[in-house]
N, C-alpha and C positions, 0 to 999 in steps of 0.2 A: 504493500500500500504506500510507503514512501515513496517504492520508485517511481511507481504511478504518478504520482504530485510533482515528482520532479520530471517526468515526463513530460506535465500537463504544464508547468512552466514555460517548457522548451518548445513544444509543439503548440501549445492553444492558439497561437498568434496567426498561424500560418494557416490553420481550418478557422477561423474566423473571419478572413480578411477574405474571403471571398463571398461572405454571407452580406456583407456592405461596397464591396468592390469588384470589379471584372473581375475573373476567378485567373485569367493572363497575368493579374499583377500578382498572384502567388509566385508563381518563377523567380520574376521580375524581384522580390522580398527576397525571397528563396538562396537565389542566388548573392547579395549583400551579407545573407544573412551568415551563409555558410563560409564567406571571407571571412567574416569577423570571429566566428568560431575557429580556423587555424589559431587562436590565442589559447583554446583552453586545453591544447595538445598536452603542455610541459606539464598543465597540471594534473593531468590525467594519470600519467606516467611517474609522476612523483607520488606520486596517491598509492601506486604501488609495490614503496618502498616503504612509506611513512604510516601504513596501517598495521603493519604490524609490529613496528618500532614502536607504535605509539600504542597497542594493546598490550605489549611486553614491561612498557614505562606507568602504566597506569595499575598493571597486577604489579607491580612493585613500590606504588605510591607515592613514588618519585617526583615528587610538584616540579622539582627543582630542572630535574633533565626534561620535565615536561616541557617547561616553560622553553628552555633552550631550543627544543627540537622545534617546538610553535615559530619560536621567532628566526628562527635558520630556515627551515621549510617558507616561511612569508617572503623573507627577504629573496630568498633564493628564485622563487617560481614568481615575485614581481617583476626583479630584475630581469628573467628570462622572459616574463609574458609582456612587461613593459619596452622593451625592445621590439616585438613582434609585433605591437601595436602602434607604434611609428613607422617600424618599416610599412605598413598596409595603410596606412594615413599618408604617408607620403611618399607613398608610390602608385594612390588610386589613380589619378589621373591615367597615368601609364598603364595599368592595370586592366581600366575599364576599355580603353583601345584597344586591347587585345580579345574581347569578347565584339558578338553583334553590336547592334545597335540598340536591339530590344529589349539587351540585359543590362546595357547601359545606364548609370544613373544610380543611386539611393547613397550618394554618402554621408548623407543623416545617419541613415538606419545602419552604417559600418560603423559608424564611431559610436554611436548610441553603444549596438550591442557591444561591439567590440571594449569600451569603455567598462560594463557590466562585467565582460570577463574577466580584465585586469583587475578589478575591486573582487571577485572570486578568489581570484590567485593570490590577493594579498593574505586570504586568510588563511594561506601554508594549512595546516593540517587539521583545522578546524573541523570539519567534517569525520574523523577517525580519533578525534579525542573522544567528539558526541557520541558515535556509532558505540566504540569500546567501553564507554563509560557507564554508566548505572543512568544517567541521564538520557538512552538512546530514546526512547517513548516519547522524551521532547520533538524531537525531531520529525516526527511522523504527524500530530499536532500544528506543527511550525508549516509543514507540507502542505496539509488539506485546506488549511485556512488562505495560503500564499496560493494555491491555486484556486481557489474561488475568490481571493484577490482579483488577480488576472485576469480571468475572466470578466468580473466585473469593470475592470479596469480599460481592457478589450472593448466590453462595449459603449465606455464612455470614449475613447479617445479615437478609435478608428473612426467611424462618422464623422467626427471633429477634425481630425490634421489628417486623414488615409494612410496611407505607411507608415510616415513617420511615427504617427499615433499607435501603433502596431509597437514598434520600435520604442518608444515612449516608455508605453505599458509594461511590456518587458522591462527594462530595466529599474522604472518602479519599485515592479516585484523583487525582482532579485536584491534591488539596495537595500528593501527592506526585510526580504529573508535572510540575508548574509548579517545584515546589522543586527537582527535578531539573536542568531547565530556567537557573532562578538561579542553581544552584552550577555547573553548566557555564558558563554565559557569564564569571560571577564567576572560573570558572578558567583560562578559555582566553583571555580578554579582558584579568581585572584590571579590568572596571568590574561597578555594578552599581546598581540604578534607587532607592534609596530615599537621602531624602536627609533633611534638616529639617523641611524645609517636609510631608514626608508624615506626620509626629507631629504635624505643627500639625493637617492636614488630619483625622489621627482623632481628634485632642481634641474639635475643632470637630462630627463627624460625632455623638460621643458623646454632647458637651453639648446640641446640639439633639434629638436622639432620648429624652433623658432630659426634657428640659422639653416636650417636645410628645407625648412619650408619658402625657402626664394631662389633654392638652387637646383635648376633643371637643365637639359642638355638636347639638343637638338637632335639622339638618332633614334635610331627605331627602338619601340616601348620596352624589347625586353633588353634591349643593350642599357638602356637609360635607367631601369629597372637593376640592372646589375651593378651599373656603378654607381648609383644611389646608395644603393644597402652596402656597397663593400666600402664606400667612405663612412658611414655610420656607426658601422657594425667596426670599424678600427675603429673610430674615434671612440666609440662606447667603451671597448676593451678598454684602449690604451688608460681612461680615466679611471675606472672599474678597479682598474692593475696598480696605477702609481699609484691612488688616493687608500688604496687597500679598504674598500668600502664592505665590501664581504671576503671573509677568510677563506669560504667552501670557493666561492665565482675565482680568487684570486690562486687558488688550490690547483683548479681546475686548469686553468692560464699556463702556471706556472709548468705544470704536466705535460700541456702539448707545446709548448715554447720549448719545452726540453728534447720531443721530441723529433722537434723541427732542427736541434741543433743549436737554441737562443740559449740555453740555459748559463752558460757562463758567462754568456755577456749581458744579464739581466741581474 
């Protein structure tokens, strides 16, 4: 029954939007929608290291390594999901060239949802403290209510904005099921995932999006595309690395740098 509600999160928008709108513009969503979903990859996959790290630390009662594991898992899958949502902001343009004509268009509803993911990911392993804990029954609660949220949510905003309103409503939900989420653990625990270093992280996120959002290149969308992210994606590193903003990201760095043959000269 939870997954169900998390289901109904994820899908309600997409079988609604055609009960108020050409059922054409499904796709047309569909296809925004599913860009902005490449962000909740890292967390997906983190999910499945961190659940039973995080079942092991809670049969042990370990507040302490809990708290660590929350705020390493947050930092870790923002930095990674926060990266992955500039590259797809400032690369739409180029992006959407590369499709028809007729998929062309919604980047409202990329940044909306895509926005929605990144506030997911910041909450690192939020989800596998609640599952493992004695609190999981919250969860299932927090679910059926957040989806008849939606729903209702659905049916006030699509009529009103058409996709976008779609896109709206979604995230909505989610800010308010995730914030739910934070202030439970925050209560029941006394810990919670944002630290320093995740101010550092959005300055850094802001500062680059602000200076590469006025830098584009004249050739064709996927070459333009390639050299956007490969400037980004060093610039990201390189600050990641000197400022030593996360020890696991700068762990990581330092591993394939060595690989590559850097390591004594770093």
């Amino acid at each position: 029954m939870g997954g169900s509600a998390a289901i109904v999160l994820l899908e309600v928008d997409k079988v609604m939007i055609n009960q108020f709108i050409e059922i054409k513009n499904v796709a047309y969503y569909s296809v925004a929608g599913y860009i902005a979903t490449v962000i909740a990859v890292p967390s997906r996959s983190m999910h499945n290291i961190t659940y039973p790290l995080t079942a092991e630390i809670l049969h042990k009662k370990d507040v302490k390594a809990l708290k660590t594991l929350y705020q390493k898992s947050s930092l870790t899958l923002f930095i990674v999901s926060g990266l992955i949502f500039i590259l797809i902001i400032l690369n739409l343009n180029d992006l959407y060239n590369l499709l028809p004509e007729s998929y062309r268009g919604g980047y409202v509803i990329v940044f909306i949802i895509g926005f929605a993911r990144v506030y997911d990911a910041l909450l690192g392993n939020n989800n596998a403290i609640m599952y493992n804990s004695d609190f999981y029954r919250a969860l299932l609660f927090m679910g059926v209510a957040l989806a008849i949220l939606t729903v209702l949510l659905n049916l006030w905003l699509i009529p009103k904005y058409g996709l976008d309103g779609a896109a709206i409503a979604s995230f909505i939900a989610f800010f308010i099921y995730n914030s739910i989420k934070l202030g439970f653990v925050k209560l029941k625990f006394g810990i919670q995932p944002i630290t320093k270093e995740t101010f550092k992280v959005v300055f850094l996120l802001l500062a680059l999006s602000a200076i590469f959002y006025f830098v584009s290149f004249p050739f064709h969308p996927v070459l333009n595309i390639g050299l956007k992210s490969i400037l980004i994606v060093l610039c990201y590193i390189f600050v990641l690395y000197r400022f030593k903003i996360s020890a696991d990201v700068s762990g990581a760095i330092s591993f394939y740098l060595g690989k590559l043959g850097f390591k004594n000269r770093t």
